[in-house]
C-alpha atoms as one frame of an Amber mdcrd trajectory, in Angstrom:
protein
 104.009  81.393 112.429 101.821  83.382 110.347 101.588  82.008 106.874 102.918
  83.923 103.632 100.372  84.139 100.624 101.345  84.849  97.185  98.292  87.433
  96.501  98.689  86.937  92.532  97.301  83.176  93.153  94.755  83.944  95.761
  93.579  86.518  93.598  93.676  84.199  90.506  92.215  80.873  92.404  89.446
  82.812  94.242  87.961  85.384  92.165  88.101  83.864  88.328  88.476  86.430
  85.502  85.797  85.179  82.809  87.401  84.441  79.479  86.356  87.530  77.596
  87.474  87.818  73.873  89.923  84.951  74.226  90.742  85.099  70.285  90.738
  89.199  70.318  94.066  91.239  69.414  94.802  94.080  71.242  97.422  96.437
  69.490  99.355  97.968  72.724 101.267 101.181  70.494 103.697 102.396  72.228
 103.503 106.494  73.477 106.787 106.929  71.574 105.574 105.870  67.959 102.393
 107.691  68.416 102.816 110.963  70.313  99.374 111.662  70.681  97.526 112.718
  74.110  99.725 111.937  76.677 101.278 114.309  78.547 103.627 113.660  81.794
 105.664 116.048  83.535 108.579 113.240  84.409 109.627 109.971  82.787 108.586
 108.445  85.098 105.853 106.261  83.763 105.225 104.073  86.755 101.622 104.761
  88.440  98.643 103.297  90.938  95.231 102.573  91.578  93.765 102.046  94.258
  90.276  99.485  94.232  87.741  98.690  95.972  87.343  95.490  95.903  90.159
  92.835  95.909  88.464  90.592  92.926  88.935  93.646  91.144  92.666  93.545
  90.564  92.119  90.341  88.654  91.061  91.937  85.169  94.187  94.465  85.547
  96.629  91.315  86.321  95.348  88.904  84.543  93.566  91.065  81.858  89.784
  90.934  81.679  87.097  93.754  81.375  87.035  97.147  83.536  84.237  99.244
  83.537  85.060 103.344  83.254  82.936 105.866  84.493  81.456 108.877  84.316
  83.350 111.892  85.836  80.143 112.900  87.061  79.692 110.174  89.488  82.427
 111.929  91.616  80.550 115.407  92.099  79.654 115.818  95.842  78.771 118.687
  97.925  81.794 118.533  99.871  85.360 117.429  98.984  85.678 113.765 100.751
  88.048 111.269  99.667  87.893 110.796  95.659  84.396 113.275  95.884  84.809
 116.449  94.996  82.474 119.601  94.088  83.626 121.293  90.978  84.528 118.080
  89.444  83.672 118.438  85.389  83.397 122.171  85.914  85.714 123.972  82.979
  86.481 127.130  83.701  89.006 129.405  81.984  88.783 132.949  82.702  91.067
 135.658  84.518  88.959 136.765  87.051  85.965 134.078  88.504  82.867 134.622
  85.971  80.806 133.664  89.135  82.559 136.005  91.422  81.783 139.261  92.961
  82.662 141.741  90.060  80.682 139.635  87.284  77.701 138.528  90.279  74.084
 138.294  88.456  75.971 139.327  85.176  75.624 135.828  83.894  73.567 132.786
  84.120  74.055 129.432  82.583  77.007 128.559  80.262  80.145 130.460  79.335
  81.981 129.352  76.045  84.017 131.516  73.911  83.212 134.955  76.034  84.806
 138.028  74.467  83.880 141.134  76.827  86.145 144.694  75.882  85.732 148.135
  77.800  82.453 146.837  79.446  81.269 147.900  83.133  78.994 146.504  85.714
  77.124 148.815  87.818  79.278 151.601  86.947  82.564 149.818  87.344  85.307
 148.835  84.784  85.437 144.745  84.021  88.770 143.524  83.133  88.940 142.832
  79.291  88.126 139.015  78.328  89.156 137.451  75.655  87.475 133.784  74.678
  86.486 132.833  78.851  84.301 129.721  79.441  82.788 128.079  82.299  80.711
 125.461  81.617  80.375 121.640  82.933  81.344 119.188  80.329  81.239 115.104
  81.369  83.531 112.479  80.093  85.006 109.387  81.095  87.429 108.975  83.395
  90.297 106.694  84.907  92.500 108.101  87.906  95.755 106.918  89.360  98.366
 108.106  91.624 102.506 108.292  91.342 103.100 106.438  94.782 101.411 103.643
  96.506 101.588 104.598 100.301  98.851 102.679 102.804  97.815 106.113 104.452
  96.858 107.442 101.006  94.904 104.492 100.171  93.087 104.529 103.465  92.271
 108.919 102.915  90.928 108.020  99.399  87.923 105.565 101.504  86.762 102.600
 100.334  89.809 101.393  98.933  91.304  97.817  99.740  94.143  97.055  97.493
  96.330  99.044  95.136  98.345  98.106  91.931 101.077  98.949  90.533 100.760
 100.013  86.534 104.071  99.159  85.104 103.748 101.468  82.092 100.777 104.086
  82.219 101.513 104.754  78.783 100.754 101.266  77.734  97.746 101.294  79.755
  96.612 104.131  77.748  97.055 103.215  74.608  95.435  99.672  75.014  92.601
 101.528  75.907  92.435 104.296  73.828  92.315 101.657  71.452  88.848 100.640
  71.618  87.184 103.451  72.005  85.427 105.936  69.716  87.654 109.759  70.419
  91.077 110.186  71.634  91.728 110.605  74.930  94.055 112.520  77.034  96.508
 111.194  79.718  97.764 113.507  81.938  99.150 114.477  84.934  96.884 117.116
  87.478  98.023 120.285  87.983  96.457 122.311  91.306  95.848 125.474  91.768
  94.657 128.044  94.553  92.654 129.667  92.358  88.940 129.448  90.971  90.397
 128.028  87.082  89.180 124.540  86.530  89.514 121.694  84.301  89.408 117.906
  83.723  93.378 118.339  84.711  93.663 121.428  86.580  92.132 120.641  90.336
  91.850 122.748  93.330  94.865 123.191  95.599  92.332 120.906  98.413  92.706
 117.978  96.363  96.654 118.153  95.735  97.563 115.459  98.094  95.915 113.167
  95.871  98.916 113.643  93.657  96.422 112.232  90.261  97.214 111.190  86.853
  93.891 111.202  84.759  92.792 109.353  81.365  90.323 111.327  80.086  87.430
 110.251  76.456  84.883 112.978  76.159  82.274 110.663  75.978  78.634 110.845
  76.575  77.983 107.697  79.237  80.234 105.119  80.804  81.989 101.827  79.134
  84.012  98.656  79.509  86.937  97.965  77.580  88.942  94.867  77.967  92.750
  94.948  78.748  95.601  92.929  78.351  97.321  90.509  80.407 100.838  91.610
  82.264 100.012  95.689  82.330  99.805  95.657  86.272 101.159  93.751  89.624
  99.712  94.258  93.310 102.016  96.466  95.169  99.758  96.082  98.566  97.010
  95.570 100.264  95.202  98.230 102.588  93.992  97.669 105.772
């Protein structure tokens, strides 16, 4: 008979979270007493991430440090599990500033754009009012609403996935030690060429993401608290 393992202990007994900041306090402020930079479309506050490594789900148990990184670590030519190629790209505009009625009509960065009664090559341009498109880096944590084993395996690389009990919690513990605010929020997808840190092409939709967002300029580690997270499977 095949024996049963309680994963919390193998975890625990196997892969050793160091004692970081033993005596530190972490405040964990609830999202209702601060209403600040969180933004869910359901109350549902239950989310998951997906690691890869299994030693890894010891510092979101058990609490320990987790590194966060860069948003542009998952730029890629082509979209492939978490990779994707407008990842960090902002843009807010209308009609595509690098599209075929604005081509060659603008090079480099696009913030705060104000064009009225303007043509290109003899034709009218649709009026803009304040476009951008520009890349702008930050860091970045992503989870998903549902834990599902096909999922897990489509995202590559990935070998366990937890559940986080409270995102909101998460957040704030977080958001706690570092510098700026951050954002938490869900992804919205689109079909079209608008882009931003929560606004993601209609390709990467079955990803189904929640993102915490710090415009910051290079990645950290922040230490979290015990009890925030539980393994709901393993992949395989």
């Amino acid at each position: 008979m095949k024996k049963e393992i309680n994963l919390r202990k193998y975890l625990k007994s196997n892969y050793p979270v160091e004692n970081y900041g033993a005596n530190r306090h972490i405040s964990i402020k609830k999202f209702h007493d601060l209403g600040q930079g969180i933004k869910l479309d359901s109350n549902d506050v239950v989310r998951y991430v997906y690691l890869n490594e299994l030693w890894h789900a010891n510092a979101w148990i058990e609490g320990g440090r987790i590194p966060i990184g860069m948003a542009s670590s998952y730029i890629s030519d082509v979209r492939d599990g978490t990779f994707t190629p407008d990842e960090n790209l902002i843009h807010n505009s209308p009609i595509a500033l690098d599209g075929p009625e604005l081509h060659g009509v603008f090079k480099g960065e696009i913030r705060g754009l104000t064009m009225l009664g303007c043509t290109n090559n003899g034709k009218k341009i649709l009026d803009l009012h304040e476009v951008d498109r520009y890349v702008e880096d930050g860091a970045i944590l992503s989870f998903c609403k549902k834990f599902d084993v096909e999922l897990g395996r489509r995202f590559k690389g990935k070998v366990i996935c937890l559940k986080i009990k409270d995102i909101r919690d998460l957040f704030q513990a977080i958001d706690d030690q570092l510098p700026v605010i951050g954002r938490l929020e869900d992804c919205l997808y689109t079909e079209d060429h608008q882009r931003n840190h929560f606004l993601k092409s209609i390709d990467d939709s079955w990803q189904e993401e929640t993102r915490m967002f710090w415009k910051i300029a290079e990645k950290v580690e922040v230490e979290l608290p015990p009890g925030l997270a539980e393994v709901a499977g393993i992949i395989n």
